[in-house]
C-alpha positions in Angstrom: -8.2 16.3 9.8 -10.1 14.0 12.2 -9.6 10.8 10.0 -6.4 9.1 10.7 -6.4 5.8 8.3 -5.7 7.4 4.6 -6.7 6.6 1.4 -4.6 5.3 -1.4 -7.7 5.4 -4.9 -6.2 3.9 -8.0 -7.0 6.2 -11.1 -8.1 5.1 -14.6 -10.8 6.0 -17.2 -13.6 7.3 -14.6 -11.4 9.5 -13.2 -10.0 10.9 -16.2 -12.4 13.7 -16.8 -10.6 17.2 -14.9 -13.8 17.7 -12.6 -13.9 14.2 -11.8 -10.2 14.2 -10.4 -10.9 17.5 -8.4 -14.3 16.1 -6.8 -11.9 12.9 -6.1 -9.3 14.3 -4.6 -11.4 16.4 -2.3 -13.1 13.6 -0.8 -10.1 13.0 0.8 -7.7 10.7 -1.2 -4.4 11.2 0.3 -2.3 9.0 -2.3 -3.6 8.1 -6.1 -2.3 4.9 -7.8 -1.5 4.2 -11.2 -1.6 1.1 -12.2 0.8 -0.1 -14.5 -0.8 -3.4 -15.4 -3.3 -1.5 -17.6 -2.6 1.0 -20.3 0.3 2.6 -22.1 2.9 4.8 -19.6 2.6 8.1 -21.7 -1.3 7.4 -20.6 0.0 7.2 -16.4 2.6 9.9 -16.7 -0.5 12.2 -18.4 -2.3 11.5 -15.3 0.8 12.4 -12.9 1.0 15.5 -14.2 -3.1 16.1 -13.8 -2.8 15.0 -10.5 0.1 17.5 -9.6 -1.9 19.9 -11.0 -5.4 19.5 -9.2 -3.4 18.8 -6.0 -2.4 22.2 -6.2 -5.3 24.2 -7.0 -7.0 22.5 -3.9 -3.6 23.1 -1.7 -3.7 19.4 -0.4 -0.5 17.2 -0.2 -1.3 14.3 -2.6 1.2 11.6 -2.8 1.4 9.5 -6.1 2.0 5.5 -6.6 3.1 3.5 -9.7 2.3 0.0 -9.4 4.0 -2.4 -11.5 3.0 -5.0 -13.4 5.3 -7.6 -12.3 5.4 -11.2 -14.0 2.1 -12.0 -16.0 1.0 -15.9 -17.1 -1.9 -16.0 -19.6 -3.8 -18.5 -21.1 -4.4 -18.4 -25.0 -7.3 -16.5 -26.3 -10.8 -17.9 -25.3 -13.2 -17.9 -28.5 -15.6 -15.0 -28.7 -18.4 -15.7 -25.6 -15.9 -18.0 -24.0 -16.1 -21.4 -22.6 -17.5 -22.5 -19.2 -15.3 -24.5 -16.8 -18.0 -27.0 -15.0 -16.7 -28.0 -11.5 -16.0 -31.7 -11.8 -14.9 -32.1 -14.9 -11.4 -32.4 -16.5 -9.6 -29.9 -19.3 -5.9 -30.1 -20.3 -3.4 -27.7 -19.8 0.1 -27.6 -22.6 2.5 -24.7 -23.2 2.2 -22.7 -26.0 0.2 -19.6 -27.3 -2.5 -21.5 -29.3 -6.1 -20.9 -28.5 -7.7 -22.4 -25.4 -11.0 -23.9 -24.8 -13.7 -25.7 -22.5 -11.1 -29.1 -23.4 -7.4 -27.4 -23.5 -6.0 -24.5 -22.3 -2.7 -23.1 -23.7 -0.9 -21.3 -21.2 2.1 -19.2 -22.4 4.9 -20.7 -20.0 7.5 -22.3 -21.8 8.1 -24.7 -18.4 4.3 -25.1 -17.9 5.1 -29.5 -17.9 8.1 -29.0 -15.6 6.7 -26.8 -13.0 3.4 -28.5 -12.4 3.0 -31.8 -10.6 0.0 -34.3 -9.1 -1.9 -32.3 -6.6 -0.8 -28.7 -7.6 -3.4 -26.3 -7.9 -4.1 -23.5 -10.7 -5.9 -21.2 -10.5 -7.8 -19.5 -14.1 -7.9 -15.4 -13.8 -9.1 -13.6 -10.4 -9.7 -16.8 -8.8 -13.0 -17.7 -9.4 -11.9 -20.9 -11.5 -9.5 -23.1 -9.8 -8.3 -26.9 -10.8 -6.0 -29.6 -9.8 -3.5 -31.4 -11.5 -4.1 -35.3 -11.4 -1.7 -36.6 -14.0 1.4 -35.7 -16.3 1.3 -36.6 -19.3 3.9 -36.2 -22.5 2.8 -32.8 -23.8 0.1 -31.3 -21.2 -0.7 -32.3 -17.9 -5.1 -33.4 -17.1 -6.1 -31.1 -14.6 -9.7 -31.4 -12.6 -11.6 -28.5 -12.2 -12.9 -27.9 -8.8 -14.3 -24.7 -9.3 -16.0 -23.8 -12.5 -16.9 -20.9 -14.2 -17.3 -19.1 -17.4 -13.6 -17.4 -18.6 -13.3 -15.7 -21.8 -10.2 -13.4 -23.6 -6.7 -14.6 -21.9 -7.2 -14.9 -18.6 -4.4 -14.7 -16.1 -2.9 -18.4 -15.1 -1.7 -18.7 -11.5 0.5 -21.2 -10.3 2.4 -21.7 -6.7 4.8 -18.9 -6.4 7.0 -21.7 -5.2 7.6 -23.0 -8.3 7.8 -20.5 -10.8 11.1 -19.8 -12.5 9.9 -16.4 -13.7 11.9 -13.5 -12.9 10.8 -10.9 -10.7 11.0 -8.2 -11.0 10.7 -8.5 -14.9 13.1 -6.6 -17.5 9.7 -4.2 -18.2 9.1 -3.4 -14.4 12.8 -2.2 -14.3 12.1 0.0 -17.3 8.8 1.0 -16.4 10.8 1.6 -12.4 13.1 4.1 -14.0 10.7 6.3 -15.9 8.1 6.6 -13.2 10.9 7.4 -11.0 12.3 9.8 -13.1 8.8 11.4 -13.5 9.0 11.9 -10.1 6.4 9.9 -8.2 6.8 9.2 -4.7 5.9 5.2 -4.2 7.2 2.3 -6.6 5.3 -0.7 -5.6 7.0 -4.2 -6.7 4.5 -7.0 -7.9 5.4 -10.3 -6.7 7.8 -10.0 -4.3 9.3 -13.5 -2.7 12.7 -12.0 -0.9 14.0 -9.2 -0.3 16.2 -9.7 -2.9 13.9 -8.3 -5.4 13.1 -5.2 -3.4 16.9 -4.6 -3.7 17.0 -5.2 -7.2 14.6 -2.5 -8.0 16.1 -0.2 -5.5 19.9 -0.3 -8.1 16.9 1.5 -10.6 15.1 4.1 -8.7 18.2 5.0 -5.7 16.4 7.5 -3.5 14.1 9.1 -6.0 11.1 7.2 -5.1 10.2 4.7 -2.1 9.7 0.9 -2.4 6.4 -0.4 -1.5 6.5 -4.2 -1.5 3.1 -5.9 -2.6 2.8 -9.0 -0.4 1.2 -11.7 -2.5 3.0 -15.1 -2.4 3.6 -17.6 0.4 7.4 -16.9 -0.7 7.5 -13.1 0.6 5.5 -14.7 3.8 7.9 -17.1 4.7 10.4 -14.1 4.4 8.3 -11.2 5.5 10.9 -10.2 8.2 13.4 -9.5 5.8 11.2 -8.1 3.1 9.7 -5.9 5.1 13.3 -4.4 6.8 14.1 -3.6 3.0 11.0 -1.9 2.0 10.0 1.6 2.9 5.9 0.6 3.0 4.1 -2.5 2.1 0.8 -4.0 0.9 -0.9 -6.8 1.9 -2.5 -7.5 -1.7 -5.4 -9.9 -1.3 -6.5 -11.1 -4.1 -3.4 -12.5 -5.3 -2.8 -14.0 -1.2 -5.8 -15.5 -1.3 -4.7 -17.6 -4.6 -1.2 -18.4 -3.6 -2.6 -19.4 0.2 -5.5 -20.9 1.5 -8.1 -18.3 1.4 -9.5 -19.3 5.0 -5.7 -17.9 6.0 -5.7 -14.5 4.6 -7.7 -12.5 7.3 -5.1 -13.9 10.0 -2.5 -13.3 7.4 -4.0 -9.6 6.9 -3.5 -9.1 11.0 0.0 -10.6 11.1 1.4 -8.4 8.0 -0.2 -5.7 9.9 1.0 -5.9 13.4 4.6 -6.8 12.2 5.1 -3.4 9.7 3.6 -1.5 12.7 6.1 -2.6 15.1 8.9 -2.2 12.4 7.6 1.6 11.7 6.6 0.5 8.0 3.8 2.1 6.4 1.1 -0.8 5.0 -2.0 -0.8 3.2 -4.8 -3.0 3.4 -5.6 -3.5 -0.6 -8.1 -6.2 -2.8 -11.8 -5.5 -2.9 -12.8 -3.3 0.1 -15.7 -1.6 -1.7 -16.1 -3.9 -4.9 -19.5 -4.0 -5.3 -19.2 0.3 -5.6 -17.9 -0.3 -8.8 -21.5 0.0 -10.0 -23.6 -0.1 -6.6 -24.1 3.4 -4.9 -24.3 1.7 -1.5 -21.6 -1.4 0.1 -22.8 -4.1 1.1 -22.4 -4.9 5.1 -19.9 -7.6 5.2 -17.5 -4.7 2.9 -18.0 -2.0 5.4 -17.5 -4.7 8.2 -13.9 -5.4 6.1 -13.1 -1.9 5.9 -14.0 -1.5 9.5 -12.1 -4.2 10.4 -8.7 -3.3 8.8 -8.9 -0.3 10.9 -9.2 -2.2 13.9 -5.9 -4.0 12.9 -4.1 -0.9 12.7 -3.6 -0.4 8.7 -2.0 2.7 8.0 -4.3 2.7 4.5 -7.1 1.3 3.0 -6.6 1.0 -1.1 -9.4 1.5 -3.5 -8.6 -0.4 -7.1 -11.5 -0.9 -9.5 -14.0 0.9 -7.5 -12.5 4.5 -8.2 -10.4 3.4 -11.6 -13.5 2.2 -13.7 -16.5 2.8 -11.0 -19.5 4.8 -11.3 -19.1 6.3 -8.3 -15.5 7.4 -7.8 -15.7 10.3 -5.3 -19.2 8.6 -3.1 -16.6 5.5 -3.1 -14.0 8.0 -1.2 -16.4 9.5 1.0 -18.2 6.0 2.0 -14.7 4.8 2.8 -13.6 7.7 4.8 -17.0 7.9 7.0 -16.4 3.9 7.3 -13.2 4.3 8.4 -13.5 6.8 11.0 -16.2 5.6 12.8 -14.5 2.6 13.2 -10.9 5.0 14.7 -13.4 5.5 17.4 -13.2 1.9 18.5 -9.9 1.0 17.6 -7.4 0.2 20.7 -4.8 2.7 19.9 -3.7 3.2 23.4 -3.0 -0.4 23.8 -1.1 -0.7 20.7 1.5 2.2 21.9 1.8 0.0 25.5 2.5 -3.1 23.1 4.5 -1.5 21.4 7.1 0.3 24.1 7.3 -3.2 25.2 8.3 -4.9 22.0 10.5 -1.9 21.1 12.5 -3.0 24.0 13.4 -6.5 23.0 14.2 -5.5 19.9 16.0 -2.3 19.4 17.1 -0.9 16.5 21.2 -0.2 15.4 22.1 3.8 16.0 20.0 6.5 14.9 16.8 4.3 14.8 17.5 3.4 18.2 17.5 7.4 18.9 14.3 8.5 17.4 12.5 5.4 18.4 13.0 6.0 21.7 12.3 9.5 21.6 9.0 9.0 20.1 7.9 6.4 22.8 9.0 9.3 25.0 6.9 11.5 23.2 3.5 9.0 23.3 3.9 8.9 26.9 4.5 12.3 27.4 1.6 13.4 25.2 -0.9 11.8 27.5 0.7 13.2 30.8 0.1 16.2 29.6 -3.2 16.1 27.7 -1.3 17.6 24.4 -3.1 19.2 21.7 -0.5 18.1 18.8 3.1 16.5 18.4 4.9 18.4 15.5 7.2 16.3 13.9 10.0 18.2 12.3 11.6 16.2 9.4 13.6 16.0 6.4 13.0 12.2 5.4 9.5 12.0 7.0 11.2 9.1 9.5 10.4 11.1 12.4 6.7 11.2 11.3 6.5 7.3 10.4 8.5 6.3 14.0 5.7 8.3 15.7 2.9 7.3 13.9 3.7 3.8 15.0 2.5 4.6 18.5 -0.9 6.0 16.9 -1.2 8.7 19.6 -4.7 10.1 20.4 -3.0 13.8 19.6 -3.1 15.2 16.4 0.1 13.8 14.6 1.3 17.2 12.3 4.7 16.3 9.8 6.4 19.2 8.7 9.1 19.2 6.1 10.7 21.8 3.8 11.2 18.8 1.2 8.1 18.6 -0.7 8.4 15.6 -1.6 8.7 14.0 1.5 5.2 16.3 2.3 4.1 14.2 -0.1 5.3 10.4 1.0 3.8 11.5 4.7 0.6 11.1 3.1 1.0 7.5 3.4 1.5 7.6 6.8 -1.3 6.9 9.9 -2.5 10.0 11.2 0.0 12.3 9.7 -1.3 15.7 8.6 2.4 17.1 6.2 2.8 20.7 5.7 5.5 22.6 3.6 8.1 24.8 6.3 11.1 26.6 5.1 14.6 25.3 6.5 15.8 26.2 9.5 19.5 26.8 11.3 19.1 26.5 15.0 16.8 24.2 17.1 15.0 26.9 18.6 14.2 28.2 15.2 12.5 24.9 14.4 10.9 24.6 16.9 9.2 28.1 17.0 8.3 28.6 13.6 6.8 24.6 13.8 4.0 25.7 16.2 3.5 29.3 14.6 3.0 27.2 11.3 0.7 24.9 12.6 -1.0 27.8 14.5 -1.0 29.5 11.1 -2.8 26.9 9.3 -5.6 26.4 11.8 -4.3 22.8 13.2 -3.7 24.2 16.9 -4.8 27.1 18.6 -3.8 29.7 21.5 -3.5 27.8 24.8 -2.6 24.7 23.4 0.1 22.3 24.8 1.8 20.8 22.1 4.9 18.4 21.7 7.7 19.3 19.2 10.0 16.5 18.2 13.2 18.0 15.5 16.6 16.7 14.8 19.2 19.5 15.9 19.8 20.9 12.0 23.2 22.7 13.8 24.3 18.9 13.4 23.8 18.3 9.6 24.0 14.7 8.7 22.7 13.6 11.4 19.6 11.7 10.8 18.0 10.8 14.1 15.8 13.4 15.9 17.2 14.0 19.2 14.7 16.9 20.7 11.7 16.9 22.4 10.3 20.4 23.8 6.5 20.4 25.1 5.3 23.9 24.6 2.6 25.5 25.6 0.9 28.3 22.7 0.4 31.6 23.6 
């Protein structure tokens, strides 16, 4: 592979069709996303299975991700053709589930009068209509509308993330948690995240069936992104909710910081909300999208999410390959080396407890050591895929191979920056490992004769322990 950023591509009814899937899949989507938000779960657990399916006949590692819903807010129905919103004017917001209008809006939120006070801003479906609250009054608070628009159905209703008294995760995401886990996908992303609390909560459900991604999308979950982060095993910076709970000027500086701080931490993130949006029925991007997507890269996302553009687009697959050719041009540019010198240094002040501590260190070792010596490929031998994911972090120029005889964690390496997974059989010694690493990778046409490669492998004559201890540089004959 000569991309290194992957591609997470939500599925839904474009994709649905069996030749559609297979055309996606091989334009290069390393991880498909269901969404949960949308559609019945026998409909999302069909999918799964088509997706196992066509990820075998092609013979590509294709990891899977159930997004859940997480807490929902909605107005009451529009009437049919909707109302417009005109900036400058007022409308009234009450509680309830009675129909809404261009003069009232009944939002389904039982401690809608509570909640809201003078200066708090809502925000009226994806963001394109906000208002703010200028007085309280006995059964609905007046609300000026600073942004107008035209809304219609039941739009979503957005209010500060500080004050909601909503649960999260909800009673259905736990439900919906255990069967996707159960079903056996690899990624559980949790909606609406605010500590790490919640991430923990969802973890009782799932145990170590699947891994947690944590969707960061409330100022809550940033002012405790160090902790959130520590008990996730990925996370995704999700945009379009960001830009609605903070100050939309902040999110491409909030993009970088999420970013830089799940690198250093050896946490998988993806860069989500609108990166190709105007695909969903355009063939082409525009600029300022393939500038985004561009840009991303250049932070050092690990991947780049599709939504809309591949779930309901006309151009699923040509939305795959635009974002792949986007994204590695821009690998060319990207500082890499100066991330894994950053990175040695902040590792430093900030070590990890035991076995982290181990395989951190020996992969730094590794990054350096695969420069000095000009190396073809560093092999990571794993069970969990952490050895993959601590390496990764120093996004070495080398080709960055993860082999595992657990499939499933094949399958969660797809997430990771510049990891290529393959299936190996299990080994007993080290030198066993480490042999029947390279001949694989020799095997499946990643290295060749003459190559110097690095091998990184936890001694398996030490079962239980987790940390991999072993670095031989081997030259391929």
């Amino acid at each position: 592979m000569t991309r290194r950023t992957k591609i997470v591509a939500t599925l839904g009814p474009a994709t649905d069709d069996p030749d559609e899937l297979v055309t996606l899949l091989a334009a290069g989507v390393d991880v498909v996303r269901l969404n949960l938000s949308h559609g019945p779960i026998e409909e999302h657990l069909r999918r799964l299975t088509q997706v196992r399916q066509t990820a075998e006949r092609l013979d590509r590692p294709v990891g899977v991700l159930a997004d859940l819903p997480g807490p929902k807010i909605r107005a009451g129905r529009f009437p049919e053709g909707g109302a417009g919103l005109e900036a400058g004017g007022y409308v009234q917001l009450a509680p309830g589930d009675g129909p809404s209008d261009a003069g009232t809006i009944h939002v389904e939120y039982a401690t809608l009068l509570d909640d809201l006070t003078v200066g708090d801003r809502v925000i009226l479906g994806d963001g394109a209509i906000s208002m703010r609250i200028t007085e309280r009054r006995a059964t609905s608070v007046l609300a000026r509308i600073e942004t107008g628009g035209r809304t219609q159905g039941r739009p979503g209703v957005h209010l500060s993330s500080e004050r909601l008294r909503l649960e999260t995760p909800t009673d259905e995401d736990l439900e919906l948690a255990e069967t996707v886990s159960a079903a056996g996908v690899e990624f559980v992303a949790v909606s609406f995240v605010r500590r790490a609390a919640d991430v923990e909560t969802v973890r009782r459900v799932v145990g170590t069936r699947a891994q947690l991604v944590s969707k960061i999308e409330t100022s809550s979950a940033l002012a405790h992104l160090h902790e959130v982060v520590a008990a996730s095993d990925a996370v995704m910076v999700a945009r379009g909710d960001l830009g609605i709970d903070c100050p939309l000027e902040d999110v491409p500086h909030l993009q970088k910081d999420i970013v830089r701080h799940c690198v250093e931490a050896g946490v998988p993130v993806i860069t989500a909300t609108q990166m190709l949006e105007s695909m969903v029925t355009a063939p082409s991007p525009t600029r300022a999208e393939v500038s985004d997507v561009a840009n991303a890269v250049f932070d050092g996302t690990d991947a780049l999410m599709l939504s809309g553009e591949t779930a309901i687009g006309q151009h699923p697959a040509a939305v795959v390959t635009t974002m792949a050719r986007i994204a590695e041009r821009a690998e060319v540019e990207a500082s890499y080396r100066q991330w894994a010198e950053r990175l040695g240094r902040v590792q430093r002040r900030s070590w990890h407890a035991g076995t982290d501590r181990i395989t951190s260190a020996i992969a730094h070792a590794a990054s350096e050591a695969a420069i000095d010596v000009d190396a073809s490929a560093i092999l990571c031998c794993t069970r969990s895929g952490r050895t993959a994911r601590a390496m990764a972090r120093f996004r070495p120029r080398a080709q960055l191979i993860g082999l595992s005889p657990d499939p499933r964690t094949v399958r969660t390496m797809a997430l990771s920056w510049g990891v290529d997974p393959i299936g190996v059989d299990t080994y007993t010694t080290t030198d066993e490992m480490v042999w029947f690493a390279v001949e694989t990778a020799v095997d499946e046409g990643r290295i060749e004769r003459g190559d110097t490669v690095l091998v990184l492998a936890g001694a398996p004559e030490r079962p239980g322990t987790a940390a991999a201890d072993v670095l031989r540089i081997v030259t391929v004959d």
